[in-house]
DSSP file (Angstrom, degrees, kcal/mol; ACC not computed):
  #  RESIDUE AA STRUCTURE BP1 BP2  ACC     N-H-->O    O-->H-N    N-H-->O    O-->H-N    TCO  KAPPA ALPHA  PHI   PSI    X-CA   Y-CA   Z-CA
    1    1 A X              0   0    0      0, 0.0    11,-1.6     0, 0.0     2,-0.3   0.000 360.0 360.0 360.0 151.9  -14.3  -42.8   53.2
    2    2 A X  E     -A   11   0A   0      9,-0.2     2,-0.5     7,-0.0     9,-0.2  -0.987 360.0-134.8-150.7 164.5  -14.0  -41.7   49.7
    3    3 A X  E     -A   10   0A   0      7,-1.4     7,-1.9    -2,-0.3     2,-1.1  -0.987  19.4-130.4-130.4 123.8  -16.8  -40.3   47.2
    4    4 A X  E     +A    9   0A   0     -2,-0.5     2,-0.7     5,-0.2     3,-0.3  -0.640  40.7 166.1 -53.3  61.9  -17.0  -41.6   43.5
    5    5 A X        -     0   0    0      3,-1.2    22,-0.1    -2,-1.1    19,-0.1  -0.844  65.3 -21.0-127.8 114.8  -17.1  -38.2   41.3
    6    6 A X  S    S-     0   0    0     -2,-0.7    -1,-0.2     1,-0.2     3,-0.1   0.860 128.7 -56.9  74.9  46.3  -16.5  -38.0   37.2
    7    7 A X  S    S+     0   0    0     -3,-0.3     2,-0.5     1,-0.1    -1,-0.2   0.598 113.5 110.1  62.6  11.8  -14.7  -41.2   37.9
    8    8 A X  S    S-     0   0    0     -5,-0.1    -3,-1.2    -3,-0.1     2,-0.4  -0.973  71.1-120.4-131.5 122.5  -12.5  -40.6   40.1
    9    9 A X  E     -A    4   0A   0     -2,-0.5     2,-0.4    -5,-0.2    -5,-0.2  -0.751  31.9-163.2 -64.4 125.5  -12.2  -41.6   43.8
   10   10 A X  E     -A    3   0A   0     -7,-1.9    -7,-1.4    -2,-0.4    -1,-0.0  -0.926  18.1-134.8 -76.9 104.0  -12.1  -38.0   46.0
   11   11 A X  E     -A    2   0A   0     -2,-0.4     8,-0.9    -9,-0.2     2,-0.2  -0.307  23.6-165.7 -76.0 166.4  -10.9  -38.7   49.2
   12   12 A X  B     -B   18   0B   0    -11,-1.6     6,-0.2     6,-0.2    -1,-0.1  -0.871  19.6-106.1-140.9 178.8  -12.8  -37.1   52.2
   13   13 A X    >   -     0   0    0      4,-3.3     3,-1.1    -2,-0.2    -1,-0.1   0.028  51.0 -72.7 -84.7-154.0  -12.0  -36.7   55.8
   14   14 A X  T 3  S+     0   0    0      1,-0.2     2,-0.2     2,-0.1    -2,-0.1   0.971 132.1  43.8 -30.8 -83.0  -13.4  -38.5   58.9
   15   15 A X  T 3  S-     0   0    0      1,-0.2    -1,-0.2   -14,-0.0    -2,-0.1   0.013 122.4-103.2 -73.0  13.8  -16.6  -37.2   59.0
   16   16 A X  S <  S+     0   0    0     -3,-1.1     2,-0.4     1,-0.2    -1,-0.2   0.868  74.0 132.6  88.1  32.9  -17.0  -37.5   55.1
   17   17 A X        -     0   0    0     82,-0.0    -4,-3.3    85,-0.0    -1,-0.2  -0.889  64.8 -98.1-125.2 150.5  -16.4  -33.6   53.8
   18   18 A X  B     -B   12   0B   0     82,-0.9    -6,-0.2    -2,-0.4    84,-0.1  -0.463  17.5-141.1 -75.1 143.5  -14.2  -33.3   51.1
   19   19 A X  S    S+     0   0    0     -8,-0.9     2,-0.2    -2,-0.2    -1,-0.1   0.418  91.3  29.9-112.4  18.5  -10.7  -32.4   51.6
   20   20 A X  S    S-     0   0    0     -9,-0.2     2,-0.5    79,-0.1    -1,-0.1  -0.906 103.4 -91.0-146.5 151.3  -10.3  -30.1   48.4
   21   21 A X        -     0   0    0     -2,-0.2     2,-0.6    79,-0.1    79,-0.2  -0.520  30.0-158.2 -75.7 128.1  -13.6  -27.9   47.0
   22   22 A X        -     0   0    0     77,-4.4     6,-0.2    -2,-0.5    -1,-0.1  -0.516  12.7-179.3-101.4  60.4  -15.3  -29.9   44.5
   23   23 A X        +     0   0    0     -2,-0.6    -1,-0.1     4,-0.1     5,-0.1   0.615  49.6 109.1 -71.5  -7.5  -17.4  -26.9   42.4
   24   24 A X  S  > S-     0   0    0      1,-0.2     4,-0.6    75,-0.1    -2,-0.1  -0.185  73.3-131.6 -73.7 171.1  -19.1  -29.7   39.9
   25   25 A X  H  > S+     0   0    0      2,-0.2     4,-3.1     1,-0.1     5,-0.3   0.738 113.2  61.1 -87.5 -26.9  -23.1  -30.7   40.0
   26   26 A X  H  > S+     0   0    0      1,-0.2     4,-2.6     2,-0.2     5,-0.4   0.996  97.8  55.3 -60.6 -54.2  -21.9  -34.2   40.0
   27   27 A X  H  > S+     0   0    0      2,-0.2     4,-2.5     1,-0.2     5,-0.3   0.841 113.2  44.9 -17.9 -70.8  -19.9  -33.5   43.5
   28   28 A X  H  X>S+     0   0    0     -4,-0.6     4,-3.2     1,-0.3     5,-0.5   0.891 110.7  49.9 -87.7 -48.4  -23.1  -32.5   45.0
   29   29 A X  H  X5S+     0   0    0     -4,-3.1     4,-1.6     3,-0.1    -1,-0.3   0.899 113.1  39.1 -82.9  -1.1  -25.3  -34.9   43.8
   30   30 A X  H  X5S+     0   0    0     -4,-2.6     4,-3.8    -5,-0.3    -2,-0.2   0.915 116.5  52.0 -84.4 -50.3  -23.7  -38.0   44.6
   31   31 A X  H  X5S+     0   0    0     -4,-2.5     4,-1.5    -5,-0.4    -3,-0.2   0.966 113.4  48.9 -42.7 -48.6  -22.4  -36.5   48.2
   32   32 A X  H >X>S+     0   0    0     -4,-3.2     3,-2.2    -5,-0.3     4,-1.6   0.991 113.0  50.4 -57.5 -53.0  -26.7  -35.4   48.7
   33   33 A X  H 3<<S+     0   0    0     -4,-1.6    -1,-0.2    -5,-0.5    -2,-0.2   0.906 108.1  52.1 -59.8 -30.2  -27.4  -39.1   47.7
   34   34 A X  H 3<5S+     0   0    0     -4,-3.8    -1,-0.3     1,-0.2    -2,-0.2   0.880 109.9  43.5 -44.9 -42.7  -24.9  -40.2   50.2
   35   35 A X  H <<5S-     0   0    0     -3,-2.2    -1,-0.2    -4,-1.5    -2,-0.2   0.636 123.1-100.0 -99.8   2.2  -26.3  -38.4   53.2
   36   36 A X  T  <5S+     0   0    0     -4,-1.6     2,-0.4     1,-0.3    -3,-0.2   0.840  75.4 147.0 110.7  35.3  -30.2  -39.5   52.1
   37   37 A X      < -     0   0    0     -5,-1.0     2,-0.6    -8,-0.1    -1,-0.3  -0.994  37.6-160.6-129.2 124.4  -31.0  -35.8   50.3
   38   38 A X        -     0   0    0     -2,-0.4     2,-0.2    -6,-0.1     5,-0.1  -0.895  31.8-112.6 -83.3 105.4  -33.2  -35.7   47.4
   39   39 A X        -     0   0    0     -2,-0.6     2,-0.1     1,-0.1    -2,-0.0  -0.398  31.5-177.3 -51.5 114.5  -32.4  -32.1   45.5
   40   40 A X     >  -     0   0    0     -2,-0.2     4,-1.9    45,-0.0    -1,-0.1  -0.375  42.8-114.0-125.1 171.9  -34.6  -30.0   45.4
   41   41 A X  H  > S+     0   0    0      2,-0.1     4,-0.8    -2,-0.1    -2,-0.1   0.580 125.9  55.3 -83.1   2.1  -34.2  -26.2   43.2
   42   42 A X  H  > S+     0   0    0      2,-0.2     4,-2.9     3,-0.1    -1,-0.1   0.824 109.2  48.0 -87.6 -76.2  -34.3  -24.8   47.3
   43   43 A X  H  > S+     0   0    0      1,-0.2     4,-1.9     2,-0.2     3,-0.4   0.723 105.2  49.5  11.1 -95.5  -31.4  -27.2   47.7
   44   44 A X  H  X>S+     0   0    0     -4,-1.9     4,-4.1     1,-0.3     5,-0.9   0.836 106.1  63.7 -48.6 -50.4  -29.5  -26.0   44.8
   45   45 A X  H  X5S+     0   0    0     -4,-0.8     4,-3.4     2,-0.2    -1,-0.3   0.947 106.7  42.0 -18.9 -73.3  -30.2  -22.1   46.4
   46   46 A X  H  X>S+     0   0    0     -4,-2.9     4,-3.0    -3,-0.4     5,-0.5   0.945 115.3  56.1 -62.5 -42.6  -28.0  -22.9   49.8
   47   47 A X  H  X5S+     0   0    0     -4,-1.9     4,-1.5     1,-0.2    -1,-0.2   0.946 111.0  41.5 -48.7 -40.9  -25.2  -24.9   47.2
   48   48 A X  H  X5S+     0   0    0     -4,-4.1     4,-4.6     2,-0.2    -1,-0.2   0.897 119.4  47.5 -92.4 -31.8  -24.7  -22.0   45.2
   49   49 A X  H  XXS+     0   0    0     -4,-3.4     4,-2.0    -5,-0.9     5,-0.7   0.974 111.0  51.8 -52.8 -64.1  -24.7  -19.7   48.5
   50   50 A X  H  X5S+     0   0    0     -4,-3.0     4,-1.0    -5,-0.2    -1,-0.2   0.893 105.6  48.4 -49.0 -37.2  -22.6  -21.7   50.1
   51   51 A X  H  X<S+     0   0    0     -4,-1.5     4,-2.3    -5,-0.5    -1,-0.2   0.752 107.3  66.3 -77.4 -23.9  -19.6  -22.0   47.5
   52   52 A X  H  X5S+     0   0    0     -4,-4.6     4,-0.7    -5,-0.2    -1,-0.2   0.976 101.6  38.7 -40.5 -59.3  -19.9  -18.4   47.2
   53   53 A X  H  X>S+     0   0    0     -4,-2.0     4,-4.1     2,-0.3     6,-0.6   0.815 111.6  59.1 -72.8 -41.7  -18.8  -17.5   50.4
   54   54 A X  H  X<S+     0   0    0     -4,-1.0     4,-2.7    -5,-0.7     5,-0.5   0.924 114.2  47.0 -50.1 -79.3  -16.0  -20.4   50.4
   55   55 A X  H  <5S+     0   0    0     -4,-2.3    -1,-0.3     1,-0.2    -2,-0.3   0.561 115.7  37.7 -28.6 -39.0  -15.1  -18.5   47.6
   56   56 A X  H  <5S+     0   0    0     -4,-0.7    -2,-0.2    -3,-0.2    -1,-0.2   0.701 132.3  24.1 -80.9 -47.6  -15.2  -15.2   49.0
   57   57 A X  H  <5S-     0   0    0     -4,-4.1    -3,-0.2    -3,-0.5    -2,-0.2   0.389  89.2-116.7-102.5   8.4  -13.9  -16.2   52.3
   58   58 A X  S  <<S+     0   0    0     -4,-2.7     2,-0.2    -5,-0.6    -4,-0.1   0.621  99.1  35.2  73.3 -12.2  -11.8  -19.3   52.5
   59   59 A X  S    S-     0   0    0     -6,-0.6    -2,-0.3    -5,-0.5    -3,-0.1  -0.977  86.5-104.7-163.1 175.2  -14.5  -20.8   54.7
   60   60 A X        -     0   0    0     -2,-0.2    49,-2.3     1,-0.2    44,-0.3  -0.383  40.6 -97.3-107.8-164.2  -18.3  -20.8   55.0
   61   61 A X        -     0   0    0     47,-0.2    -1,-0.2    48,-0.1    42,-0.1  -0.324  34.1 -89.6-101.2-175.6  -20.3  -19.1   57.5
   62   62 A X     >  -     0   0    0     46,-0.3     4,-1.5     1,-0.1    47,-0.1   0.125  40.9-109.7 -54.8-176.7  -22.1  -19.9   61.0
   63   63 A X  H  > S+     0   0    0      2,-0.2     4,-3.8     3,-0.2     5,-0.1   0.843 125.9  48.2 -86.8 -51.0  -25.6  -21.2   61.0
   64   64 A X  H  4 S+     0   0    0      1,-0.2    -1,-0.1     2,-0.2     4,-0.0   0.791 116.9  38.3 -48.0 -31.8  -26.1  -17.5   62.5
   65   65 A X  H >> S+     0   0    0      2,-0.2     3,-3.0     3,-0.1     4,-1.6   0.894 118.2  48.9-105.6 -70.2  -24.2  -15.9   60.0
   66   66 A X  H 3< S+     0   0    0     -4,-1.5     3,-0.2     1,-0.3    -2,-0.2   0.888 109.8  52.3 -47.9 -33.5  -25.6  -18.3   56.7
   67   67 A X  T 3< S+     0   0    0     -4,-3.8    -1,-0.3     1,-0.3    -2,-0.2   0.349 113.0  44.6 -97.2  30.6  -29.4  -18.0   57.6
   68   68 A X  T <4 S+     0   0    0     -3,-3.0    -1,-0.3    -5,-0.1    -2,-0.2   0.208 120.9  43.0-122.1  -1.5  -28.9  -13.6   57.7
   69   69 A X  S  < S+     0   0    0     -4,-1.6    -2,-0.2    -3,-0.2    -3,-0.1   0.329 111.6  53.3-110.4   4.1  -26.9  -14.0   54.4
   70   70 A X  S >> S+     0   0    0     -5,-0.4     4,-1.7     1,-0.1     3,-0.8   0.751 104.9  56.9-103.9 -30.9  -29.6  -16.6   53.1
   71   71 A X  T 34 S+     0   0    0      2,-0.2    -1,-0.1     1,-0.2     6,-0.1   0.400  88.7  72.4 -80.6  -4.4  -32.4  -13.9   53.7
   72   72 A X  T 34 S+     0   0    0      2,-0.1    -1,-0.2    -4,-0.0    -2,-0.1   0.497 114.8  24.2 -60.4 -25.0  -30.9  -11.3   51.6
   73   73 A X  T <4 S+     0   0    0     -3,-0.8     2,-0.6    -4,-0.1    -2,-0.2   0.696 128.2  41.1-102.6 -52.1  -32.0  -13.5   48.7
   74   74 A X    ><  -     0   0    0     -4,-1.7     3,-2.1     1,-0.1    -2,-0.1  -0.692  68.0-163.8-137.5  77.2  -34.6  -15.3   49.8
   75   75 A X  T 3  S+     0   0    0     -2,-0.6    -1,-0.1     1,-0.3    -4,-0.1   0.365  80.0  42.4 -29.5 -26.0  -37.0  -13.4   52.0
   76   76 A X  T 3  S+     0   0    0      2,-0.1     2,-0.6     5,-0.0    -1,-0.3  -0.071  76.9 111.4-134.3  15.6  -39.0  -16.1   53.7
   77   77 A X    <   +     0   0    0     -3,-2.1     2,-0.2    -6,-0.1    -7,-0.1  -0.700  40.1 169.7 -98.3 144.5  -36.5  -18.8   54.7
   78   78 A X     >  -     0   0    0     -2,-0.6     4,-2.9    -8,-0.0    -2,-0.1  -0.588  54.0 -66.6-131.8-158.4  -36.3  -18.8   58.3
   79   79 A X  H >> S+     0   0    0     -2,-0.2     4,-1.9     2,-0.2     3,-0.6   0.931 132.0  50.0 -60.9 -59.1  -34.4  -21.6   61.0
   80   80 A X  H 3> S+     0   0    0      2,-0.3     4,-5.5     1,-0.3    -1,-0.2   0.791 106.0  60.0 -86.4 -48.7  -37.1  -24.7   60.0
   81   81 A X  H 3> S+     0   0    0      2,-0.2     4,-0.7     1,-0.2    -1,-0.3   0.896 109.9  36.7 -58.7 -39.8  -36.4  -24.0   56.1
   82   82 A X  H XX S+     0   0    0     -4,-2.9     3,-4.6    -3,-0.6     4,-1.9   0.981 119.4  51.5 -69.4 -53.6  -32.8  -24.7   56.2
   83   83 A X  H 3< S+     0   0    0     -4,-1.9    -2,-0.2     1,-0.4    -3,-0.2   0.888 104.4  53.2 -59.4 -60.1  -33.4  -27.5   58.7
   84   84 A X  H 3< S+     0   0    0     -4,-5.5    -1,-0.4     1,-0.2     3,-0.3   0.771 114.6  45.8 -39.9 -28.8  -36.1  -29.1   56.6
   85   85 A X  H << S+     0   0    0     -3,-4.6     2,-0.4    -4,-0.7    -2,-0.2   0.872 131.6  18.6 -84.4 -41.4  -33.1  -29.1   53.4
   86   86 A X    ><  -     0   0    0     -4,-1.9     3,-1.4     1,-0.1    -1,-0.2  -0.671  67.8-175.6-130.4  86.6  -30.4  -30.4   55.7
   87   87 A X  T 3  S+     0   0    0     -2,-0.4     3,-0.2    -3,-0.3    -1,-0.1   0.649  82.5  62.4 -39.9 -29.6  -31.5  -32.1   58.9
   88   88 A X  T 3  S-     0   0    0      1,-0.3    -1,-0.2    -3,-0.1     4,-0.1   0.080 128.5 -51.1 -89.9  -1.3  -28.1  -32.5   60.0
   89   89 A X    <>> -     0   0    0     -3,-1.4     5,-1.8    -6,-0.2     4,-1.6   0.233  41.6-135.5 108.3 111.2  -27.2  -28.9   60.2
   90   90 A X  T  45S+     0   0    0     -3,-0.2    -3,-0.1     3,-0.2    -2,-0.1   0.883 106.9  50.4 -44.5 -40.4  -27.6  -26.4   57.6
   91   91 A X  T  >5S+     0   0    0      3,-0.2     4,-0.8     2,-0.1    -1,-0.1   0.891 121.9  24.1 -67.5 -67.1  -24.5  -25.2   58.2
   92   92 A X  H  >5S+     0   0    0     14,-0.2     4,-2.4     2,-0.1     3,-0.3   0.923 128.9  44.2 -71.7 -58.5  -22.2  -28.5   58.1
   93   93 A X  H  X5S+     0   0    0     -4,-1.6     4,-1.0     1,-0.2     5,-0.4   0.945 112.1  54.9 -70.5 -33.2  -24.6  -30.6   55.9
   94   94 A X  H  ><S+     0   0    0     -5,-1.8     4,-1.9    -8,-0.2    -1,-0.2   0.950 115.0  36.4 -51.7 -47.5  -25.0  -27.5   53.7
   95   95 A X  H  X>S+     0   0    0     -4,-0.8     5,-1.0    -3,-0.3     4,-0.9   0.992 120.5  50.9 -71.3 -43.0  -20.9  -27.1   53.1
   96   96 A X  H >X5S+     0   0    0     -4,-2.4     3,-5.1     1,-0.3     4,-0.8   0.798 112.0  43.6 -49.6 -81.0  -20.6  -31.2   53.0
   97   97 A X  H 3<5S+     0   0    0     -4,-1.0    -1,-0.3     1,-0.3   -65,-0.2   0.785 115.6  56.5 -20.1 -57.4  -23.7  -31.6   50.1
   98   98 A X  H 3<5S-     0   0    0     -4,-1.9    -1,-0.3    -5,-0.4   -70,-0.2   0.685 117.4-116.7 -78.5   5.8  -21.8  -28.5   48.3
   99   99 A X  H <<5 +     0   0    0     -3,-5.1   -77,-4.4    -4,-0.9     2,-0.2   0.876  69.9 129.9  69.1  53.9  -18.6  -30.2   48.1
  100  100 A X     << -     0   0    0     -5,-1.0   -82,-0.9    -4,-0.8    -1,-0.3  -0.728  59.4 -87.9-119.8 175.4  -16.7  -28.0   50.2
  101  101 A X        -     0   0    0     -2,-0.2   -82,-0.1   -84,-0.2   -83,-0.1  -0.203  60.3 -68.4 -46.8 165.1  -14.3  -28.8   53.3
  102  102 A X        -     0   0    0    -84,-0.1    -1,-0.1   -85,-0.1   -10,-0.1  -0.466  59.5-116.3 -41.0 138.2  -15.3  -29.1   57.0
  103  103 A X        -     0   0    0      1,-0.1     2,-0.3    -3,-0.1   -42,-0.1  -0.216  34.7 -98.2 -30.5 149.5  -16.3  -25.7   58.3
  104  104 A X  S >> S-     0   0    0    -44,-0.3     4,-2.3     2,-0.1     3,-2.1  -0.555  78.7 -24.3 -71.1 139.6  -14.3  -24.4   60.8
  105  105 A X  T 34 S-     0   0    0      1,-0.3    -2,-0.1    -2,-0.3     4,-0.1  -0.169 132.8 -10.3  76.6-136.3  -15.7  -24.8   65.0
  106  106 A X  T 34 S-     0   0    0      2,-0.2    -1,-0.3     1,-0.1   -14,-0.2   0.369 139.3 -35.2 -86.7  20.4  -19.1  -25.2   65.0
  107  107 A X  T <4 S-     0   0    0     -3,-2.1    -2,-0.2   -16,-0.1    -1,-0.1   0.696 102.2 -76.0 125.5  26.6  -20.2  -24.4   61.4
  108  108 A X     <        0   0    0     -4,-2.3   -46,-0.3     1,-0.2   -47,-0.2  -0.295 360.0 360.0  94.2-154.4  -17.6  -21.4   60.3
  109  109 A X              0   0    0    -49,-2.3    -1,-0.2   -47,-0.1   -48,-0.1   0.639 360.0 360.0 -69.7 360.0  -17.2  -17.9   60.9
């Protein structure tokens, strides 16, 4: 599988996550239109969270770990709120959508 972005084919792995970090807005929207996600500014929230932490750590966090770093910002998001932006796992669809690699295990550290 491979994702079309700035012209360029970007190869991905099995499961469709990219296999170098991709920091553009084109990355992220063509990958959200891939998995069926219409962007929302909530969206855009968890993208920018999420490439932080890649940044900051080399990998992104647990589901556990993303929605107690997600509430530091954004007081009212609970389990249902990520789930409603990425049915698929906040965790994994969140890094895939931001144009990051797989998460480690079950959805990083």
């Amino acid at each position: 599988m491979a994702y079309r972005i700035n012209e360029v084919e970007v190869e991905t792995d099995n499961d469709g996550y990219l296999l170098e970090p991709d920091y553009s807005a084109e990355a992220v929207e063509v990958i959200a239109a891939a998995e069926g996600i219409a962007l929302t500014p909530e969206h855009w929230k968890i993208v920018d969270y999420m490439r932080d932490e890649y940044r900051e750590h080399g990998h992104t966090p647990n589901f556990r770990n993303m929605l107690k770093g997600i509430q530091e910002f954004w007081s009212d998001a609970d389990s249902k709120t990520l789930y409603d932006l990425f049915p698929m796992g906040p965790a994994k669809q969140g890094a895939k959508i931001a144009g990051l690699p797989q998460p480690y295990g079950k959805g990083g550290y």
